[in-house]
LOVOZA-110242 format. One record per atom (N, C-alpha, C): atom name; y, x, z; chain; residue number from 1. Coordinates in Angstrom, 2 decimals. Each point is the difference from the previous one (the first is absolute). Layout:
<atoms>
ATOM  name       py       px       pz  chain  resi
ATOM    CA        Y        X        Z      A   NUM
...
</atoms>
This chain:
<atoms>
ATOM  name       py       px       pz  chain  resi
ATOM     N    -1.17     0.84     0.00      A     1
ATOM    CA     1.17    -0.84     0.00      A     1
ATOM     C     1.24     0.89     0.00      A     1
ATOM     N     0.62    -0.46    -1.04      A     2
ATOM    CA     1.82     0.78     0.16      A     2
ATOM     C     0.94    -0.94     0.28      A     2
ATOM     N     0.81     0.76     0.99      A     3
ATOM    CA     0.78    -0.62     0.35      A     3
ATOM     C     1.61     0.56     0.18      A     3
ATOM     N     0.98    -0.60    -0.77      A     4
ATOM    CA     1.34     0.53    -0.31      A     4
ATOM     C     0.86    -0.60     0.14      A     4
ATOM     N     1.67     0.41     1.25      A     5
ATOM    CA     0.63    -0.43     0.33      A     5
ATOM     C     1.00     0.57    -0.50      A     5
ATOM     N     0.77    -0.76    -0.22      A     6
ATOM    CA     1.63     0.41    -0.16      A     6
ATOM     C     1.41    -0.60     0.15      A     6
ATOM     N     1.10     0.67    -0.04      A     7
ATOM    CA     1.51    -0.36     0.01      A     7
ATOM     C     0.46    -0.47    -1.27      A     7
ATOM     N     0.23    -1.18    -0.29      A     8
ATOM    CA     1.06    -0.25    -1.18      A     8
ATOM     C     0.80     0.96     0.00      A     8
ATOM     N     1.03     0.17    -1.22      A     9
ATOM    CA     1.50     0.70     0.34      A     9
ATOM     C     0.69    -0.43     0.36      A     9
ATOM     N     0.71     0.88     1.06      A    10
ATOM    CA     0.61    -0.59     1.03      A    10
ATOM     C     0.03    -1.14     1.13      A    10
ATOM     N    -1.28     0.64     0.63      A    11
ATOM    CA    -0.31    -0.64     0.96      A    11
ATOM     C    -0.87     0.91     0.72      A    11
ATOM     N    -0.31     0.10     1.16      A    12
ATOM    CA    -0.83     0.11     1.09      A    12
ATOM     C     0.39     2.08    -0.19      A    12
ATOM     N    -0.70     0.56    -0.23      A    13
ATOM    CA     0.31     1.67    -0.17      A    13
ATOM     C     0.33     0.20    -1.54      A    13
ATOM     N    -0.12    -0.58    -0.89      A    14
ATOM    CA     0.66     0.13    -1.51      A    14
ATOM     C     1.13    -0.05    -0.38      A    14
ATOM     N     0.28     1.16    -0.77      A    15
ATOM    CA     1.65     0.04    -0.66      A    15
ATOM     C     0.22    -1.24    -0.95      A    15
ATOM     N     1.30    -0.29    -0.12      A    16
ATOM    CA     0.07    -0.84    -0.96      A    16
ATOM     C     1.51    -0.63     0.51      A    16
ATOM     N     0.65    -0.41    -0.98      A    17
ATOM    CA     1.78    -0.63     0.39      A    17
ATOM     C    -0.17    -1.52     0.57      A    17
ATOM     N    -1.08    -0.97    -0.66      A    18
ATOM    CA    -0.01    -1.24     0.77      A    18
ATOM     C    -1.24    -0.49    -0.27      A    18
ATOM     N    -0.08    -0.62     0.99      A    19
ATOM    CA    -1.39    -1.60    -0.20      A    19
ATOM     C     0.23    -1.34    -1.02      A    19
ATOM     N    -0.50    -0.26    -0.84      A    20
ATOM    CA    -0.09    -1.04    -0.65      A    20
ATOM     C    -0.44    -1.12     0.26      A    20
ATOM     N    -0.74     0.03     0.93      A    21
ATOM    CA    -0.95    -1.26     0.78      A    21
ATOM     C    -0.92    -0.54    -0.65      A    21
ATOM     N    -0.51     1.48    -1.29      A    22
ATOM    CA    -1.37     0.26    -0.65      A    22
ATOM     C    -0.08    -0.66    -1.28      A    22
ATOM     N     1.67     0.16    -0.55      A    23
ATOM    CA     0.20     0.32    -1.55      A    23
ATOM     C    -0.44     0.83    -0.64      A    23
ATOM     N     0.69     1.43     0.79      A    24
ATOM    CA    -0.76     1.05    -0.23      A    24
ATOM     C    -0.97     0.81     0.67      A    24
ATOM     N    -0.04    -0.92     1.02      A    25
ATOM    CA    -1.03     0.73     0.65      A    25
ATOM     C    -1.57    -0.18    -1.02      A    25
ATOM     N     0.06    -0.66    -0.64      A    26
ATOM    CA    -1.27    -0.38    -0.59      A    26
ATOM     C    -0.59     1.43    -0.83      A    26
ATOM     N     1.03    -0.02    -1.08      A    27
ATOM    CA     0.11     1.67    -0.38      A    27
ATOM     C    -0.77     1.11     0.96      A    27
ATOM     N     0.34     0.21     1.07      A    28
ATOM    CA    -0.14     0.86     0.98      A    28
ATOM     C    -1.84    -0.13     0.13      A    28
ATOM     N    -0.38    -1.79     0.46      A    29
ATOM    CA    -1.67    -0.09    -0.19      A    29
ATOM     C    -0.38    -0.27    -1.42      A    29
ATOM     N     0.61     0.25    -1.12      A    30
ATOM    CA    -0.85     0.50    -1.05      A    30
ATOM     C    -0.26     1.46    -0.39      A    30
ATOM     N     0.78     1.22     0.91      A    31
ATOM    CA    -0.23     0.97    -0.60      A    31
ATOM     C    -1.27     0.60     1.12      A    31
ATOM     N    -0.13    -0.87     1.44      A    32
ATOM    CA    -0.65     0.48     0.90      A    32
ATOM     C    -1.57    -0.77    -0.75      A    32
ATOM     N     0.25    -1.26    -0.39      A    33
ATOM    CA    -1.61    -0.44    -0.78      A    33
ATOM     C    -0.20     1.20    -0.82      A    33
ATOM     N     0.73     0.06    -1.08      A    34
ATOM    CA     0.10     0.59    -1.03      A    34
ATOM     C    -0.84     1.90     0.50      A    34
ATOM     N     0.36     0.25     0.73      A    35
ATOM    CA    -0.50     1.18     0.74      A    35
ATOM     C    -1.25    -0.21     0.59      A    35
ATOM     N    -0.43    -1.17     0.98      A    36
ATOM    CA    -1.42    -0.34     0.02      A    36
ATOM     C    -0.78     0.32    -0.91      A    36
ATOM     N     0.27    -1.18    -1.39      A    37
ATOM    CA    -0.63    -0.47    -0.63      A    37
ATOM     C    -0.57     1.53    -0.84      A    37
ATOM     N     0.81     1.03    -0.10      A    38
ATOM    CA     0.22     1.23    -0.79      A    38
ATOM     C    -0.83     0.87     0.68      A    38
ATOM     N    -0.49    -0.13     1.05      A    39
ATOM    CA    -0.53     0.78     1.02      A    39
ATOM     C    -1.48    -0.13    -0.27      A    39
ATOM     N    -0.36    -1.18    -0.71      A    40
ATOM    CA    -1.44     0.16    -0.60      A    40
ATOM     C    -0.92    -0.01     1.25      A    40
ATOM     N     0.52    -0.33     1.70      A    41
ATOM    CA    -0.88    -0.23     0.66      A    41
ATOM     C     0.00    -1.21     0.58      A    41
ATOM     N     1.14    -1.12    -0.43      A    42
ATOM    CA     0.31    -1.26     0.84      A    42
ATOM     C    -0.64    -0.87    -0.84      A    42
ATOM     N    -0.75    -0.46     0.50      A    43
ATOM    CA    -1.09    -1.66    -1.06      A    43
ATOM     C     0.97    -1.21    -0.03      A    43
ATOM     N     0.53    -0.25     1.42      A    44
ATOM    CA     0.64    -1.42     0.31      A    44
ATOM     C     1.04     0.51     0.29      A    44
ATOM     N     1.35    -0.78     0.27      A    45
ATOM    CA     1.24     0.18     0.70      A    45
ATOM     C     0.16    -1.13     0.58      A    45
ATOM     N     0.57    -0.27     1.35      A    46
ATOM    CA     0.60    -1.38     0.58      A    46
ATOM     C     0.77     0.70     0.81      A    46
ATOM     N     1.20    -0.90    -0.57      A    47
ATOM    CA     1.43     0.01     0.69      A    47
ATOM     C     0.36    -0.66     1.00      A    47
ATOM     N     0.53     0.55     1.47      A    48
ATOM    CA     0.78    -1.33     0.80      A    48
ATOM     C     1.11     0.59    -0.05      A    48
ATOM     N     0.82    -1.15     0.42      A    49
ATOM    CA     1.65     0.66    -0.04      A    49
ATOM     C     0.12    -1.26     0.91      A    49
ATOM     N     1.07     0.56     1.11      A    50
ATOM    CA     0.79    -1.00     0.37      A    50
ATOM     C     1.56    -0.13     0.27      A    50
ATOM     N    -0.03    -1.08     0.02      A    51
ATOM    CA     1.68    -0.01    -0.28      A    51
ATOM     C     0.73     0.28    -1.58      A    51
ATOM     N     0.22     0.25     0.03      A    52
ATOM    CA     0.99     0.65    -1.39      A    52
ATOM     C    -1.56     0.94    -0.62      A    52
ATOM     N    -0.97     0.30     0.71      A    53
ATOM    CA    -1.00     1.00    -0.35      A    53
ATOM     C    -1.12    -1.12    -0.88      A    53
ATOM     N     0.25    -1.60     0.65      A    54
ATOM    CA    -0.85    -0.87    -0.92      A    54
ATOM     C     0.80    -0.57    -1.18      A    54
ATOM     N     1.41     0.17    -0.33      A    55
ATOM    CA     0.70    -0.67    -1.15      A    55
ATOM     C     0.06     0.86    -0.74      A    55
ATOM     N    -0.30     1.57     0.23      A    56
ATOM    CA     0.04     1.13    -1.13      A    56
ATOM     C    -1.79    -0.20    -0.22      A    56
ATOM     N    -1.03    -0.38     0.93      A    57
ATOM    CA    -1.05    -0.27    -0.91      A    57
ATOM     C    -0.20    -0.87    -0.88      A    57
ATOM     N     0.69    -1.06     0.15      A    58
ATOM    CA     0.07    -0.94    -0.91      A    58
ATOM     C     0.73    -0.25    -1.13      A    58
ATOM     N     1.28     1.02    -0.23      A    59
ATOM    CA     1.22    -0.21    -0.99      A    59
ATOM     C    -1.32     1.73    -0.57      A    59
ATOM     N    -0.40     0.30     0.54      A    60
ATOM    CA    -1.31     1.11    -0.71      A    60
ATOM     C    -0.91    -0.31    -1.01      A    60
ATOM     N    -0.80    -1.10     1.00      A    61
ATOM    CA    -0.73    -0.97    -0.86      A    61
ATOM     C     0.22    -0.32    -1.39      A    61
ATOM     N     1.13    -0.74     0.44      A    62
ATOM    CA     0.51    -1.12    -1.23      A    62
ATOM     C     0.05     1.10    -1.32      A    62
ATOM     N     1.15     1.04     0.45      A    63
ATOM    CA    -0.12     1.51    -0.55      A    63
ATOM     C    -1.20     0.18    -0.84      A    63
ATOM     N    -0.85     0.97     0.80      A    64
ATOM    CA    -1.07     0.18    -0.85      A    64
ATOM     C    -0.67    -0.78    -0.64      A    64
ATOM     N    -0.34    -1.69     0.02      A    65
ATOM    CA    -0.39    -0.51    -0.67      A    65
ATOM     C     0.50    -0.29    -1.33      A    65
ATOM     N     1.19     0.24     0.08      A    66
ATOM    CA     1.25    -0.25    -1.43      A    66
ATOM     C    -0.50     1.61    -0.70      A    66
ATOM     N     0.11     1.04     0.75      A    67
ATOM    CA    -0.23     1.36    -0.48      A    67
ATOM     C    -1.48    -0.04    -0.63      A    67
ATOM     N    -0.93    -0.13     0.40      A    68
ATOM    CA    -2.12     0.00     0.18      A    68
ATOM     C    -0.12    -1.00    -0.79      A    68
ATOM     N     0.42    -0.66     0.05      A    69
ATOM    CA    -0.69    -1.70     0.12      A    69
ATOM     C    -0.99    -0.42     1.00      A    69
ATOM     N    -0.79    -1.31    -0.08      A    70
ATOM    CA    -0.32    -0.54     1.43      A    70
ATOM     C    -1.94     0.40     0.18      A    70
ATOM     N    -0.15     0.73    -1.30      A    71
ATOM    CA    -1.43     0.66    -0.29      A    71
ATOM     C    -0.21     1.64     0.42      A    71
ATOM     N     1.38     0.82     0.68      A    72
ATOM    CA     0.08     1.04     0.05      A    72
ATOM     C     0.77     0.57     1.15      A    72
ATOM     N     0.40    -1.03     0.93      A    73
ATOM    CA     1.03     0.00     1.05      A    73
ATOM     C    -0.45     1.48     0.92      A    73
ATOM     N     0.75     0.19     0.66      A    74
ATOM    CA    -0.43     1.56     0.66      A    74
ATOM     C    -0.27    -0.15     1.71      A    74
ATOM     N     0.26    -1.28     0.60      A    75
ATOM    CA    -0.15    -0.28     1.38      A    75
ATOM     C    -1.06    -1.29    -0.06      A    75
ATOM     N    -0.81     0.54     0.74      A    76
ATOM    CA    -1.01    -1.08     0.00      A    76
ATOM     C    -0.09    -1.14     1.27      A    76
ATOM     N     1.27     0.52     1.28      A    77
ATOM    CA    -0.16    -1.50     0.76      A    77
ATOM     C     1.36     0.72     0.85      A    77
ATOM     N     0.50    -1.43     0.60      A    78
ATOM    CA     1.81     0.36     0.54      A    78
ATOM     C    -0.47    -0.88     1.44      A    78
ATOM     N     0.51     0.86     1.13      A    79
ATOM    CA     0.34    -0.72     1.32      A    79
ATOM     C     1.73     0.05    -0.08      A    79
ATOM     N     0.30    -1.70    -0.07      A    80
ATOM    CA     1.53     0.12     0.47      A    80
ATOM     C     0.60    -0.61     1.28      A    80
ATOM     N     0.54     1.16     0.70      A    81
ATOM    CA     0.30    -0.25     1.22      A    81
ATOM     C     1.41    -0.48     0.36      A    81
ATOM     N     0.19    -1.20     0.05      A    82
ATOM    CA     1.55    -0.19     0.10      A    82
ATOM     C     0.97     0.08    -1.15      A    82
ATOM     N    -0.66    -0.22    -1.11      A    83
ATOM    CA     1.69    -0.03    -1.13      A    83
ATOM     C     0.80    -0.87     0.07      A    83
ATOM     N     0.82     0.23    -0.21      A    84
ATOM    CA     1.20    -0.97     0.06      A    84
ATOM     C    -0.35    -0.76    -1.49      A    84
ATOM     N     0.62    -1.54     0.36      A    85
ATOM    CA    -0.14    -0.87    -0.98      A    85
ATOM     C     0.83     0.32    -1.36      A    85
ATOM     N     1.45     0.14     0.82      A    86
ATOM    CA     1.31     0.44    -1.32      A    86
ATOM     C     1.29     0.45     0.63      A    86
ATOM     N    -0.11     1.12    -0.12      A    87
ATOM    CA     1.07     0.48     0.67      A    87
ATOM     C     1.40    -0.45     0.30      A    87
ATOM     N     0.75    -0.69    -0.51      A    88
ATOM    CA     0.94    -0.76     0.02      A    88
ATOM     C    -0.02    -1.10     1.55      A    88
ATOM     N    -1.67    -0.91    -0.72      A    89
ATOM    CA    -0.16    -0.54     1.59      A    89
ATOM     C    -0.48     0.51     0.91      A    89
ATOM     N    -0.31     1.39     0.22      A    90
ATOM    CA    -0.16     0.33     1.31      A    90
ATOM     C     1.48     0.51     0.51      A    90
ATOM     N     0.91     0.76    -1.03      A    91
ATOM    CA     1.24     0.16     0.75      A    91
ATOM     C     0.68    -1.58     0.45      A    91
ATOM     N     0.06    -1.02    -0.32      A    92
ATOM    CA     0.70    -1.08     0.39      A    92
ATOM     C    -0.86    -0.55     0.98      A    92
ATOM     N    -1.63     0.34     0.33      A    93
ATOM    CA    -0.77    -0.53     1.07      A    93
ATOM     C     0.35     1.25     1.19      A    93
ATOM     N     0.47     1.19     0.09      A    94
ATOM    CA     0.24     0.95     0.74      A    94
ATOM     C     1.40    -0.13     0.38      A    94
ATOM     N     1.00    -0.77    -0.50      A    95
ATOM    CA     1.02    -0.21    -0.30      A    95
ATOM     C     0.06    -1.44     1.14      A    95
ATOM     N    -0.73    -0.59    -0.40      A    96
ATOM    CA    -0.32    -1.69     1.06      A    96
ATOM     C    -0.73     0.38     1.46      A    96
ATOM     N    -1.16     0.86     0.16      A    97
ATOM    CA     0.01     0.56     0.96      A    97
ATOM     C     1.13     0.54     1.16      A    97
ATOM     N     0.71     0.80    -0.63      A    98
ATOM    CA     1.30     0.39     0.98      A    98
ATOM     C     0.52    -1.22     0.04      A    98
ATOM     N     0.49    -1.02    -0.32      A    99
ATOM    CA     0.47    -0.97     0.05      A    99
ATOM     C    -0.46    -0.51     1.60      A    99
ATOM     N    -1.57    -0.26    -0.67      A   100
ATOM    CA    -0.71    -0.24     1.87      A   100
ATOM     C     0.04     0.73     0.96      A   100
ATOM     N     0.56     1.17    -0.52      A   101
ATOM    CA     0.46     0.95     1.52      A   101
ATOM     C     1.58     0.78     0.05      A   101
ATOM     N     0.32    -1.31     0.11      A   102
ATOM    CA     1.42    -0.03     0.03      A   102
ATOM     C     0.92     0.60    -1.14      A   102
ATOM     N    -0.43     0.73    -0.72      A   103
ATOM    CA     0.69     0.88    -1.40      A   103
ATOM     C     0.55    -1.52    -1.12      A   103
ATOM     N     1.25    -0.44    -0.08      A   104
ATOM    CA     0.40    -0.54    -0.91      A   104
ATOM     C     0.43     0.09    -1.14      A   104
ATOM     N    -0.50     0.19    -1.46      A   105
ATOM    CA     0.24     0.16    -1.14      A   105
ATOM     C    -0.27    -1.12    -1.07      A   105
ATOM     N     1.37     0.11    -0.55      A   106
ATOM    CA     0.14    -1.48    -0.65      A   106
ATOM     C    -0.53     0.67    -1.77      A   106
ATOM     N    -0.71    -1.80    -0.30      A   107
ATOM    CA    -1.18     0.25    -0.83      A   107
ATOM     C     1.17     0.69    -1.46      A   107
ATOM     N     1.22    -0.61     0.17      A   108
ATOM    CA     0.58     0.73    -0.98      A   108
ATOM     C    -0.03     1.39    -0.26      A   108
ATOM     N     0.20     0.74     0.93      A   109
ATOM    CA    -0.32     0.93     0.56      A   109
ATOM     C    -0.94     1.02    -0.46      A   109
ATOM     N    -1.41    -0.36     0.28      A   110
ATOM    CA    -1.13     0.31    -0.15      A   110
ATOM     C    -0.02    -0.22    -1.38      A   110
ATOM     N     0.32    -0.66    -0.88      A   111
ATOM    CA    -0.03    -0.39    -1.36      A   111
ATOM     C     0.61     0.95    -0.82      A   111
ATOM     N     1.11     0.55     0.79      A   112
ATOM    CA     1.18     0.59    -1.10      A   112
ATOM     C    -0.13     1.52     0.50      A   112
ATOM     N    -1.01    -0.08     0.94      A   113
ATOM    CA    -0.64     1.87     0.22      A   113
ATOM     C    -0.85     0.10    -0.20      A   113
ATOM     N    -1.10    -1.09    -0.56      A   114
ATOM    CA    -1.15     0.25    -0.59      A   114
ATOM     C     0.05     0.34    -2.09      A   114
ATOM     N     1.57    -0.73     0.06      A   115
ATOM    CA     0.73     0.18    -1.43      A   115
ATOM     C     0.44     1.35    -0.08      A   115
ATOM     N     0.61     0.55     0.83      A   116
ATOM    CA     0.37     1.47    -0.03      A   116
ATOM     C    -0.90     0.84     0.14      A   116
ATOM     N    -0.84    -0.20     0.48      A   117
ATOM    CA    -1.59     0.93     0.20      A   117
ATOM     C    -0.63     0.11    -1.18      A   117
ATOM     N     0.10    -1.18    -1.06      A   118
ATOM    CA    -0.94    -0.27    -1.04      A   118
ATOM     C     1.05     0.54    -1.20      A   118
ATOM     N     0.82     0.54     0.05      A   119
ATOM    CA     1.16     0.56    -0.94      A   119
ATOM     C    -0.43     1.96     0.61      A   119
ATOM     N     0.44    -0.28     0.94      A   120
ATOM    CA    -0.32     1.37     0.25      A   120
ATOM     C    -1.39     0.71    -0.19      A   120
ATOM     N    -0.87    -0.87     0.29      A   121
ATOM    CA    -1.55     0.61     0.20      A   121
ATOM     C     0.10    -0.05    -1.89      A   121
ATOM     N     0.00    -0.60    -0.60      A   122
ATOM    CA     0.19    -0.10    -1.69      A   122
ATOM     C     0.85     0.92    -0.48      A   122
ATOM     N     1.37     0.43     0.75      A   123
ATOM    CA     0.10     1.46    -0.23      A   123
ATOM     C    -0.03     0.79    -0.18      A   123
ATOM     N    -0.18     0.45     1.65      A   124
ATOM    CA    -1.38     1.24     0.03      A   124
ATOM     C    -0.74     0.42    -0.42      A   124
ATOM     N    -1.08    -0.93    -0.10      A   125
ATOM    CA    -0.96    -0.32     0.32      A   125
ATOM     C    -0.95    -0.51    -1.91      A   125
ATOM     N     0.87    -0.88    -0.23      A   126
ATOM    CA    -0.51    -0.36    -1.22      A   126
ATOM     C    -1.18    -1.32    -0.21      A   126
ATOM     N     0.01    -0.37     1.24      A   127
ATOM    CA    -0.77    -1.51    -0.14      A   127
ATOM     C     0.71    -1.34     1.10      A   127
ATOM     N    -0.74    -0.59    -0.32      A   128
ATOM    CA     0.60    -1.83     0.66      A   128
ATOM     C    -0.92     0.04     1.32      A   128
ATOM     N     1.00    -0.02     1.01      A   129
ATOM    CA    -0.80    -0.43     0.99      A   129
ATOM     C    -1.00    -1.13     0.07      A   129
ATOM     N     0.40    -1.15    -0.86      A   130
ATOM    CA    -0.40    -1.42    -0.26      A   130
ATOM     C    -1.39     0.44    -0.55      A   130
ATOM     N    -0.29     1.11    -0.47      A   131
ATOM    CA    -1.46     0.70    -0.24      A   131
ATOM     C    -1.29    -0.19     0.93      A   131
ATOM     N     0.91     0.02     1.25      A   132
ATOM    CA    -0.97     0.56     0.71      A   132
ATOM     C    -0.70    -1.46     0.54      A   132
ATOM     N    -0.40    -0.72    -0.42      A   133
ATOM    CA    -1.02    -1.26     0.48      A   133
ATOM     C    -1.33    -0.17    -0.69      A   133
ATOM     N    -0.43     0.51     1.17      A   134
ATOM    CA    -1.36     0.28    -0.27      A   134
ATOM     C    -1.06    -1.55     0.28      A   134
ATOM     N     0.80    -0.86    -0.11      A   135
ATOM    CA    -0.52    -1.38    -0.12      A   135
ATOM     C     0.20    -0.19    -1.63      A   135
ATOM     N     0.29     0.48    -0.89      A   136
ATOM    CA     0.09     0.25    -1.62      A   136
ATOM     C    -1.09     0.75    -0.47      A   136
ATOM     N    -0.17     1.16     1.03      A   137
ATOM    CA    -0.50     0.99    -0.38      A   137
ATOM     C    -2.12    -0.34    -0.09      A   137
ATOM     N     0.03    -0.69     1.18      A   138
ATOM    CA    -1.73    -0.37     0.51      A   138
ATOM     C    -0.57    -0.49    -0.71      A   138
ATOM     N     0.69    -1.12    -0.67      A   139
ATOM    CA    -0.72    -0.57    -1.11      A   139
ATOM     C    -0.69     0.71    -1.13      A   139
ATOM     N     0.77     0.99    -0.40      A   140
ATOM    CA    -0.72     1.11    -0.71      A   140
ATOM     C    -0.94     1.29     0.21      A   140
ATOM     N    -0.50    -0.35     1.21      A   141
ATOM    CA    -0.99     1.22     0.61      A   141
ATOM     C    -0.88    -0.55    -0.34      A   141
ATOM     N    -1.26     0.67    -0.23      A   142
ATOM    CA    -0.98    -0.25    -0.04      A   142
ATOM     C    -1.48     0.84     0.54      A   142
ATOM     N     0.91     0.76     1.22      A   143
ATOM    CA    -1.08     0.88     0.84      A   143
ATOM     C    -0.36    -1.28     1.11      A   143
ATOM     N    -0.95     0.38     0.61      A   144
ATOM    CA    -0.58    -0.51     1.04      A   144
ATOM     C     1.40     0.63     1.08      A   144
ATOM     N     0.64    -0.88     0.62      A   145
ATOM    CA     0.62     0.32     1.40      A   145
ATOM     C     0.07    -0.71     1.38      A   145
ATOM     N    -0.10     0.10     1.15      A   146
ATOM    CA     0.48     0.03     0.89      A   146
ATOM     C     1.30     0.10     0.71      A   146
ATOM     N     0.66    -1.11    -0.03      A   147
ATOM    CA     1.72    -0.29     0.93      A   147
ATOM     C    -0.39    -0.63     1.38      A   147
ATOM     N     0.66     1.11     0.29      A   148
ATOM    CA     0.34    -0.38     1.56      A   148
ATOM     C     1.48     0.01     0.60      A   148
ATOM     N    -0.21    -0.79     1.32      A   149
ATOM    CA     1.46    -0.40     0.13      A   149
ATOM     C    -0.20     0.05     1.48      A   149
ATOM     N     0.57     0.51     1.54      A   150
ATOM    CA     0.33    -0.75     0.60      A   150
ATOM     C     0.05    -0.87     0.63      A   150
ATOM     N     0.03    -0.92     1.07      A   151
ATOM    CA     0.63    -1.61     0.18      A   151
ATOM     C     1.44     0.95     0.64      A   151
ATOM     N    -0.50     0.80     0.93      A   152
ATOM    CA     1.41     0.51     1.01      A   152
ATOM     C     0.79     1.14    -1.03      A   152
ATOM     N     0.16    -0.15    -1.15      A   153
ATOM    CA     1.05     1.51    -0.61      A   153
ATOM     C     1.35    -0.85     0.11      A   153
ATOM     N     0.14     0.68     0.66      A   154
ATOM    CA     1.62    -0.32    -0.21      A   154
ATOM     C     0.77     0.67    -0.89      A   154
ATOM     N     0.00     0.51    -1.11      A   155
ATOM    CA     0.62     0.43    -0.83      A   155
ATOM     C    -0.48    -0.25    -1.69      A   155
ATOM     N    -1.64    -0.45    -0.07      A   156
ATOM    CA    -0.07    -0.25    -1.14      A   156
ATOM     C    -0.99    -1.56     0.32      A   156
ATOM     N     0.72    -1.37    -0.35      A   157
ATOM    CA    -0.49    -1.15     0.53      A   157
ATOM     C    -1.04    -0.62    -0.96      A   157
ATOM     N    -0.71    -0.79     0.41      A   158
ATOM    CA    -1.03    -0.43    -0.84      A   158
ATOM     C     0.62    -0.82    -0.96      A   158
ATOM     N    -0.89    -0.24    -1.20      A   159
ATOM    CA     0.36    -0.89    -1.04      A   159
ATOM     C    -1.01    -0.01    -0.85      A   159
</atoms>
């Protein structure tokens, strides 16, 4: 059995200028498959990711299946631990949270900095935050996976 862990860029001990919330992190687990697979000793691969570590397996997925097709895919089973549904609504559900603990921010607010975020991150950056809903994305997998969720996360809520 092999077994291989790692840092997206920019995150945990890895260089890198920012987090994407596994735009690009996906990139990052195709060159680490890609190195498995090259290694001529890995039969199977299964991915877990959680958090932002299960929406880069899945915006992966979708990925390689567009790249392979669905007769040649390179991951043969995904544990997802906690992805967020769509990023947008978890900032306005993280956003309603403080609300319940006393933090008041008006929804205009939250609207017109989730507008400036999505200008800037497109920037930068070069993609739509509005990307990141991985409730678009599931429908098009077609590995065997495992989602898990929680009842008590307080930061990424069921749905």
């Amino acid at each position: 059995m092999t077994l291989f862990a790692f840092d997206c860029a920019g995150s945990g001990l890895s260089e890198g200028e920012y987090v994407s919330l596994g735009w690009f992190e996906k990139d990052d687990l195709r060159v680490v498959v890609d190195h498995l697979r090259g290694s001529g000793s890995v039969s199977k691969i299964g991915v877990w990711g959680r958090s932002m570590g299960a929406v880069t397996a899945l915006l992966y997925q979708v990925e390689d299946i567009t790249r392979l097709g669905p007769k040649n895919i390179s991951v043969n089973a995904m544990v997802l631990d906690s992805p967020f549904a769509d990023f947008c609504q978890l900032a306005e559900e993280l956003v309603a949270k403080g609300r319940d603990r006393g933090v008041t921010i008006p929804s205009m607010v939250t609207r017109m900095a989730l507008t400036m975020l999505a200008n800037s991150v497109q920037s930068i950056a070069g993609f739509d935050i509005a990307d990141l809903n991985t409730l678009h994305q599931v429908p098009k997998c077609i590995l065997p996976a495992i989602f898990i969720c929680a009842k008590r996360d307080d930061f990424i809520g069921m749905h």
